[in-house]
C-alpha positions as CSV (number, residue, x, y, z in Angstrom):
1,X,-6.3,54.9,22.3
2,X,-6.6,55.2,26.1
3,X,-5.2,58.1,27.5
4,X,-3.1,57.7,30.7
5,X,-6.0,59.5,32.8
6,X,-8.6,56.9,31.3
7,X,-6.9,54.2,32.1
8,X,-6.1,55.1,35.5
9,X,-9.4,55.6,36.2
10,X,-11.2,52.8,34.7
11,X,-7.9,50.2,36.6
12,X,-8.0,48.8,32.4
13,X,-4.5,48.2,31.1
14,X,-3.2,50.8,28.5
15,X,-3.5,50.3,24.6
16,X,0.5,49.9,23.8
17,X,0.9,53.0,21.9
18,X,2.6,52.9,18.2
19,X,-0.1,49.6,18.1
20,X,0.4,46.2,18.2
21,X,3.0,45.8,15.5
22,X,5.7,48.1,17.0
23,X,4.4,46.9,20.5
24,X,5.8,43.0,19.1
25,X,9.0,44.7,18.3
26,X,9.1,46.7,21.4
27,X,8.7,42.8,23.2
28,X,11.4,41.6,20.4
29,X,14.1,44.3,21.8
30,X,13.2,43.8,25.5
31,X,13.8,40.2,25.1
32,X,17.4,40.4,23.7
33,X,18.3,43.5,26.3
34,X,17.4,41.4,29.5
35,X,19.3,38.2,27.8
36,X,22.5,40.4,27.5
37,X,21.8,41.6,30.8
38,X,21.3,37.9,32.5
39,X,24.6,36.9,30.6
40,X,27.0,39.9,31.1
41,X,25.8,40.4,35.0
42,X,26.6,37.2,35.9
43,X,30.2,36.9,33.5
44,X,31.2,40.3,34.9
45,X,30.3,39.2,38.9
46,X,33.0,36.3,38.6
47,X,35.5,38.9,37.1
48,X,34.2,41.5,39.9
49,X,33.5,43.7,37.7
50,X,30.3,45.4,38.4
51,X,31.6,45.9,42.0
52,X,34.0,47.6,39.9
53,X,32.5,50.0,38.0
54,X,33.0,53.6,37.5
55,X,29.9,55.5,38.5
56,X,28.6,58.1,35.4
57,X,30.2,61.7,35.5
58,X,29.5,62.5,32.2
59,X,25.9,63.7,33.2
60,X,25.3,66.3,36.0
61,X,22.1,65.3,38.2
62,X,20.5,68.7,37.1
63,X,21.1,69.5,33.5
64,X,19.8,70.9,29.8
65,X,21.0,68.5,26.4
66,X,23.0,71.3,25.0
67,X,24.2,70.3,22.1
68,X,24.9,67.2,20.1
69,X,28.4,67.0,21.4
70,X,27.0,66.1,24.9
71,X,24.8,63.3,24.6
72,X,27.8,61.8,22.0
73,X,30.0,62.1,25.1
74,X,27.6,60.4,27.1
75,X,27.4,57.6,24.6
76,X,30.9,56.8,24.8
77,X,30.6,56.7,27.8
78,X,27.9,54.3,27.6
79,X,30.2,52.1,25.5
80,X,33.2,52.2,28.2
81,X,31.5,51.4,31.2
82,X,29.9,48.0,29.0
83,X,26.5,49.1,29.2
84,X,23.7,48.1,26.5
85,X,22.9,51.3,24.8
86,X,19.5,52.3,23.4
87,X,18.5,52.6,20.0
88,X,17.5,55.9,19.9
89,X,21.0,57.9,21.2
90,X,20.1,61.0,22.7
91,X,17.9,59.1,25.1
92,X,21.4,57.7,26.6
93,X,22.1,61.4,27.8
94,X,19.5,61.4,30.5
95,X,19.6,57.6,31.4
96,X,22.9,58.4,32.2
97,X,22.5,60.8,34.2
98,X,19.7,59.5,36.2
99,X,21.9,56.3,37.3
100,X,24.9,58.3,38.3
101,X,22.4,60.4,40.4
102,X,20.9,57.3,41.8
103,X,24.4,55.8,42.5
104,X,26.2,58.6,43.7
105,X,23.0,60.2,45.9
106,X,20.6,57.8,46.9
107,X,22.9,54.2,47.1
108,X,25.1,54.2,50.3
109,X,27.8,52.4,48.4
110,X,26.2,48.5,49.3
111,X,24.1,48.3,46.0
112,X,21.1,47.6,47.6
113,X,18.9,50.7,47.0
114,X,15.4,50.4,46.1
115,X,14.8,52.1,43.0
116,X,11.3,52.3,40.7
117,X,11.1,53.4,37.3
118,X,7.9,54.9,37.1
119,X,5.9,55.0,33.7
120,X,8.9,52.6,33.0
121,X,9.8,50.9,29.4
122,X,11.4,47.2,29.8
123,X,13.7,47.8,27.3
124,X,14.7,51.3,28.3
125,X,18.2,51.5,29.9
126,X,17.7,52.4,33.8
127,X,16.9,49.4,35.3
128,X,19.0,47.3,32.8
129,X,21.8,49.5,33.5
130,X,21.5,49.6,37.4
131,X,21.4,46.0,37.5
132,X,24.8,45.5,36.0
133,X,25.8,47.8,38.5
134,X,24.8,44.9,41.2
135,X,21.3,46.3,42.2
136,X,18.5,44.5,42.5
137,X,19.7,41.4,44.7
138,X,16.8,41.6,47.1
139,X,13.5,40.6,45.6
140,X,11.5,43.6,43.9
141,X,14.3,46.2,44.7
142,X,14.5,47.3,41.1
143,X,10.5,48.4,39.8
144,X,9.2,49.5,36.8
145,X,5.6,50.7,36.4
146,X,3.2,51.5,33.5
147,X,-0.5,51.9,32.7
148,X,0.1,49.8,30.0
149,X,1.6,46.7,31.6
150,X,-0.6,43.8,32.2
151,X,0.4,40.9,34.1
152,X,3.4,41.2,36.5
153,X,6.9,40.2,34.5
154,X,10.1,39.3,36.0
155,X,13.5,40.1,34.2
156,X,16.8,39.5,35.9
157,X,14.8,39.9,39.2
158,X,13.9,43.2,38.1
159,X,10.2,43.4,38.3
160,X,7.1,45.0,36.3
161,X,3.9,45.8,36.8
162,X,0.9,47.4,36.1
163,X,0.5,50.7,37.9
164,X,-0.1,54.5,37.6
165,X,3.0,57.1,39.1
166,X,0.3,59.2,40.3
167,X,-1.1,56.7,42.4
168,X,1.7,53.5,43.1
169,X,-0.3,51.9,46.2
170,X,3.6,51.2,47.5
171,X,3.8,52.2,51.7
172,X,5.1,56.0,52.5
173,X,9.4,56.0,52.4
174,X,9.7,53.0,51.2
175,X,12.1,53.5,48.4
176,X,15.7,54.8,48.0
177,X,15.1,56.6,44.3
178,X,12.7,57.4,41.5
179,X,13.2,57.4,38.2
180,X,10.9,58.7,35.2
181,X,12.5,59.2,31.9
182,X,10.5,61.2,29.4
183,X,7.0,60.5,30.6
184,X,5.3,63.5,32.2
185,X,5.2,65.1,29.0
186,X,2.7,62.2,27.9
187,X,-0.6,63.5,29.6
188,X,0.9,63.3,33.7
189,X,-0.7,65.5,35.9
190,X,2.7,66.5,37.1
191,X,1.8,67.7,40.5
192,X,0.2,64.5,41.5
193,X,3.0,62.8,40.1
194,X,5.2,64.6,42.4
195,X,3.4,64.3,45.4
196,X,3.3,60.7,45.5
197,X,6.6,60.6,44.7
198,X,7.4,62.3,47.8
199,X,5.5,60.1,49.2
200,X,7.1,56.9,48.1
201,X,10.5,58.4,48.9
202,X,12.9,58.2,52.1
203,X,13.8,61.5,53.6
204,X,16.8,61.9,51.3
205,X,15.8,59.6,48.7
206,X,16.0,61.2,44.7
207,X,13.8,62.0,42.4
208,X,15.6,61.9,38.5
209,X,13.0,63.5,35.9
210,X,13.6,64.1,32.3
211,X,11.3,65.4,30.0
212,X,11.3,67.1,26.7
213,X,12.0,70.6,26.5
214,X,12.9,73.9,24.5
215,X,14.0,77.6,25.2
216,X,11.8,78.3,23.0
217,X,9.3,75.6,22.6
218,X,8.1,75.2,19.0
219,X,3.8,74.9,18.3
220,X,2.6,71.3,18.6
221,X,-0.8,72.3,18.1
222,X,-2.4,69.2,16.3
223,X,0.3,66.9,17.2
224,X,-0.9,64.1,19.1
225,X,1.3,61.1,20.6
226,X,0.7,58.4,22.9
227,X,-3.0,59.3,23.8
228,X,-3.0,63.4,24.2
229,X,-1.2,66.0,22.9
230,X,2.7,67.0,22.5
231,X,3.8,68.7,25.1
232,X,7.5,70.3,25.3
233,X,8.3,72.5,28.6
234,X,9.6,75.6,28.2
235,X,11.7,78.0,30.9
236,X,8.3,78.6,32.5
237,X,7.1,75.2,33.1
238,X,10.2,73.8,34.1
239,X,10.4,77.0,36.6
240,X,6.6,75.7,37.6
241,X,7.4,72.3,38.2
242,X,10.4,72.9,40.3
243,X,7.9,75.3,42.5
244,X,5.6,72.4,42.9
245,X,8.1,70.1,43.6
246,X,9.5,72.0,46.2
247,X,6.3,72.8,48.0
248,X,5.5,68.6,47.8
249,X,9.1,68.6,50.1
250,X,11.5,67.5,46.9
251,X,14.8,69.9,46.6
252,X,16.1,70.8,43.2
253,X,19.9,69.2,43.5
254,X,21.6,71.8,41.3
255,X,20.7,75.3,39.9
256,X,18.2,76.8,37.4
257,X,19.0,80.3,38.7
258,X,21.9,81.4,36.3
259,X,20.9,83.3,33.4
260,X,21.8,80.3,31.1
261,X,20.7,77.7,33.0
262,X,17.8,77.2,30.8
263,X,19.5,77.9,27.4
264,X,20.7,75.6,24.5
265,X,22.7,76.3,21.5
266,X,21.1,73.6,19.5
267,X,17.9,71.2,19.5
268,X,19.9,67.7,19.2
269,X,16.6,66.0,19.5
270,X,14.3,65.0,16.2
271,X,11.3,63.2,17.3
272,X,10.4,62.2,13.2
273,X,6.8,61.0,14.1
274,X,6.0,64.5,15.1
275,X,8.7,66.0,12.5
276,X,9.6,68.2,15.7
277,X,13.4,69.2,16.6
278,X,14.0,70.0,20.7
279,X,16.3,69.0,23.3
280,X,16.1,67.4,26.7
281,X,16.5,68.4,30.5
282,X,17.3,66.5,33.4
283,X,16.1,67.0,36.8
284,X,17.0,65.0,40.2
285,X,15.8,66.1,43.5
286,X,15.7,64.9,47.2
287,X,13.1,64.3,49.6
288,X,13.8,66.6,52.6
């Protein structure tokens, strides 16, 4: 399989990782999620809905996955503010998070922030989700990027491409927020990642980053998933990356400072390919 660092050098597309079996049901699920999207957005915009809507609070912008009991609440949530829930339920904890960042930080209250997802899923829930909250009206607004799309797809006006986060070719400031659910985990080189985010971002703009992680992060050696090895951050790398995002001009919104900042009382996560229990954390920044 082509790692993320092969295929951004050689400009070749990604191999869809799981292979081409689970990528057809990947497409499947995508399908039915932007069709639900299509339908809802436009039944809820005559009822005024979406104008409507409550913004997350379940999630803080900066935050560990505790315990079970928190990415449950965010769930529900999920379910009461109408929107289309992934499969896999812990990964609505951080989704959740990030779009009430986004909302509350980096929209001014007119829906029309430009938001990217980078090393973006189309059926994972950010852009679907900030789309029913009305953004996304002006053409390529809403962006998704990954090494492993080919041609350019529009769905619901949100639009996805082929591209690498380390290098997005998109002009300096240019967008509002920055999304990037469990992905730098997967083989990033995180400081390049975070530079050209800062880049890409408007002085103020946000940065939401999630990524797996443990207090005590157990041994992957020898486990290997979507091109390179399993990586979970522990205290230390998550103290790292917030060092190197800081000297790249993001500030962490939030603190890590507190003695049990870091800290967990359970791993909520199981990642069964890798038979490997963990939790997540959540990090959202702004460009000074």
């Amino acid at each position: 399989m082509t790692t993320p660092d092969e295929a951004s050098a050689s400009g070749q597309v990604a191999a869809p990782p799981g292979g081409p079996l689970l990528a057809v049901a990947k497409r499947a699920a995508e399908r039915v999620l932007w069709a639900r999207v299509a339908v809802q957005r436009r039944a809820e915009s005559r009822r005024g809905y979406a104008a409507n809507r409550p913004v997350p609070t379940t999630v803080a912008p900066t935050a560990v996955l505790r315990t079970a009991a928190d990415w449950e609440a965010a769930v529900a949530e999920g379910r009461h503010l109408r929107l289309p829930l992934h499969r896999d339920l812990p990964k609505n904890w951080d989704a959740l998070g990030a779009v009430g960042a986004v909302l509350r930080l980096a929209d001014d209250g007119t829906r029309s922030a430009r938001v990217m997802d980078a090393g973006s899923a189309r059926y994972s829930p950010v852009l679907p989700w900030l789309r029913l909250y009305g953004l996304g009206e002006a053409p390529g607004s809403l962006l998704g990027i990954n090494l492993e799309f080919g041609a350019e797809v529009h769905r619901d006006g949100v639009v996805f491409r082929h591209g690498d986060v380390t290098a997005t070719g998109l002009p300096d400031g240019s967008l509002d927020a920055v999304t990037c659910m469990s992905v730098i985990e997967h083989g990033v080189p995180v400081a390049a990642f975070l530079h050209e985010t800062a880049r890409v971002l408007r002085p103020g703009g946000v940065l939401c980053v999630s990524t797996d992680y443990d207090q005590s992060p157990p041994d992957t050696t020898g486990r290997t998933a979507y091109g390179s090895e399993v990586k979970i951050f522990g205290p230390e790398d998550i103290r790292e990356l917030v060092a190197t995002a800081d000297a790249a001009g993001l500030e962490l919104v939030g603190d890590l400072a507190t003695s049990d900042a870091l800290s967990h009382a359970e791993r909520p996560v199981h990642w069964d390919r890798v038979g490997l229990d963990y939790t997540f954390i959540l990090l959202t920044f702004r460009r000074r």
